[in-house]
C-alpha positions in Angstrom: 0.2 15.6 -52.4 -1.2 19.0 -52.8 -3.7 20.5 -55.7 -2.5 23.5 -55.8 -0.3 24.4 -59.1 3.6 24.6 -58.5 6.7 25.1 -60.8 9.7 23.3 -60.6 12.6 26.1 -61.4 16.1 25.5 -62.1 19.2 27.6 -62.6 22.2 26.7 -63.4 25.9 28.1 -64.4 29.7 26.0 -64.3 30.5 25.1 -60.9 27.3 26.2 -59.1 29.0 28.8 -56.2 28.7 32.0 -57.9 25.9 33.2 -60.3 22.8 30.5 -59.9 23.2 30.4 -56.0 22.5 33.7 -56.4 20.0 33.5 -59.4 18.2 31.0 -56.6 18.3 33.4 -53.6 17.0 36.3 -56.2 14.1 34.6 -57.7 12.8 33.0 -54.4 13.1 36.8 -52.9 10.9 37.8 -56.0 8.1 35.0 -55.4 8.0 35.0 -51.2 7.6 38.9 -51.9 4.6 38.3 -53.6 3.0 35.8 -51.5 3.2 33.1 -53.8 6.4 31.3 -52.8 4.7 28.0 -52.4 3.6 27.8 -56.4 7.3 27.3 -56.9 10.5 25.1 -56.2 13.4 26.5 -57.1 17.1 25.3 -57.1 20.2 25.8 -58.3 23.3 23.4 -59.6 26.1 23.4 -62.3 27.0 21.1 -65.2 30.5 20.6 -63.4 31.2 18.6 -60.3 33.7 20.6 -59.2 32.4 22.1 -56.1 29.6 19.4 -55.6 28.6 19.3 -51.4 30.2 23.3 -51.5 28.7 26.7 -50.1 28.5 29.5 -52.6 31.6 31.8 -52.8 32.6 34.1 -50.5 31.5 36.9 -52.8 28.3 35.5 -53.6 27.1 35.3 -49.6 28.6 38.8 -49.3 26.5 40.2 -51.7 23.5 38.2 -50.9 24.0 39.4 -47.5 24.6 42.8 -48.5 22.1 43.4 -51.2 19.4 41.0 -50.3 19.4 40.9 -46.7 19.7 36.5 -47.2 22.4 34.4 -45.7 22.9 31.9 -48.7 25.8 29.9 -46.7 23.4 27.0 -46.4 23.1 26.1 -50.0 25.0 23.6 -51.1 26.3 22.8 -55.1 25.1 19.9 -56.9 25.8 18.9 -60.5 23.2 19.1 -63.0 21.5 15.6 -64.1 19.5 14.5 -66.4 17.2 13.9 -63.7 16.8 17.4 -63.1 16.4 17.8 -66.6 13.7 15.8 -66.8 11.9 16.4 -63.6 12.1 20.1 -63.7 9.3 22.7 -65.6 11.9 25.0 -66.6 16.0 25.5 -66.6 17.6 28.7 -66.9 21.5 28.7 -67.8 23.8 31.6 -66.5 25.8 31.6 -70.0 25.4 29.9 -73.5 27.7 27.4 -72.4 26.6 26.0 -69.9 23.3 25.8 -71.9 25.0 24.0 -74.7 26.2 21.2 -72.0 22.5 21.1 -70.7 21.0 20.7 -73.8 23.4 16.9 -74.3 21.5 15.5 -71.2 18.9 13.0 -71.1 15.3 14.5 -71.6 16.4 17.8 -72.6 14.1 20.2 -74.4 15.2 23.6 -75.9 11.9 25.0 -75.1 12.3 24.3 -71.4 16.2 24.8 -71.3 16.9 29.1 -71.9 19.1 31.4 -71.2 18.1 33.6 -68.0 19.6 37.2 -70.1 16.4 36.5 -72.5 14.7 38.0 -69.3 17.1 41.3 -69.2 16.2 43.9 -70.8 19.3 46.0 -70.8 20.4 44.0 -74.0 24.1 44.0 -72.7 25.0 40.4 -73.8 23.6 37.0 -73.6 25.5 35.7 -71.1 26.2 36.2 -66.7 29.4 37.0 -66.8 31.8 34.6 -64.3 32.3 36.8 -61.3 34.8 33.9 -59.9 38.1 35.3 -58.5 36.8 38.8 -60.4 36.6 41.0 -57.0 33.2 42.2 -55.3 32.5 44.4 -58.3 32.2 41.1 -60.3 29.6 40.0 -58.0 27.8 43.2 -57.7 27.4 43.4 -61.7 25.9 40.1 -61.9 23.8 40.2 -59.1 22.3 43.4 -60.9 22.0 41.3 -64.2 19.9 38.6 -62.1 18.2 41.3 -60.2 16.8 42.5 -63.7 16.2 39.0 -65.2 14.5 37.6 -62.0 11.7 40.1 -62.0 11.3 39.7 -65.7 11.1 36.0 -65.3 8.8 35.6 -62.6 6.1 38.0 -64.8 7.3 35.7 -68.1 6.0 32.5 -65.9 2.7 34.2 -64.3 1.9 35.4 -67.7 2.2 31.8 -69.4 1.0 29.9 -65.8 -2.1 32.3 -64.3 -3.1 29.3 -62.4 -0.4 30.4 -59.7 -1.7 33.8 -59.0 
């Protein structure tokens, strides 16, 4: 087991193929880009089982692909538990929603379980809008909301944890 500090980060949104696969891909860009990629674990699932075992959407690789220069194909969905709830540092819901579902598992604590728009400064909504079945514009406006957020949040976290600088 190592010494060195580490976060365990969570996002999550409905089924877990559109908007935290690519919340995930995102945020990992942001901390590998600043050499600190190994202070944090990050994953993404859904409060639904509906796509559990499932690649992210079509339009959610293409984007990845297009904007990020990632391949995201190998992620797979997984439901939310109250495992994860428990185990992980923080949890960051696409929607209020999906928050409000969070917030009935085992071990949840509001102060650990927010919304990832509290991070966007644009101030265009609390919620990721569902890009599902909406088209590649869908995806492109949501990846821009988590484009925002993610940089936000990973200064949020080094702010409030310096120890992983």
């Amino acid at each position: 087991m190592s010494d060195q500090p580490r976060l365990d980060i969570m996002f999550f949104c409905l089924g877990n193929i559109c908007r935290s696969p690519l919340a995930e891909a995102l945020f990992r860009e942001r901390v590998q880009s600043r050499g600190i990629g190994d202070r944090f674990h990050i994953e993404s699932s859904g409060t639904s089982n509906y796509h559990v075992g499932e690649a992210p959407d079509p339009g959610s690789q293409k984007v990845a692909r297009k904007r990020l220069k990632r391949d995201i194909s190998h992620q797979r969905a997984q439901q939310l538990t109250d495992q994860h709830v428990q185990d992980f540092d923080y949890l960051f819901a696409m929607d209020r929603s999906n928050r409000r579902r969070a917030l009935r598992l085992e071990g949840a604590d509001e102060s650990r379980i927010r919304l990832i728009r509290e991070f966007d400064d644009s101030d265009t909504g609390e919620d990721v809008p569902d890009p599902y079945g909406g088209g590649d514009s869908q995806f492109d406006l949501v990846f821009d909301i988590l484009e925002r957020s993610s940089e936000r949040l990973l200064d949020h976290l080094l702010e409030r944890h310096p120890e992983l600088q």
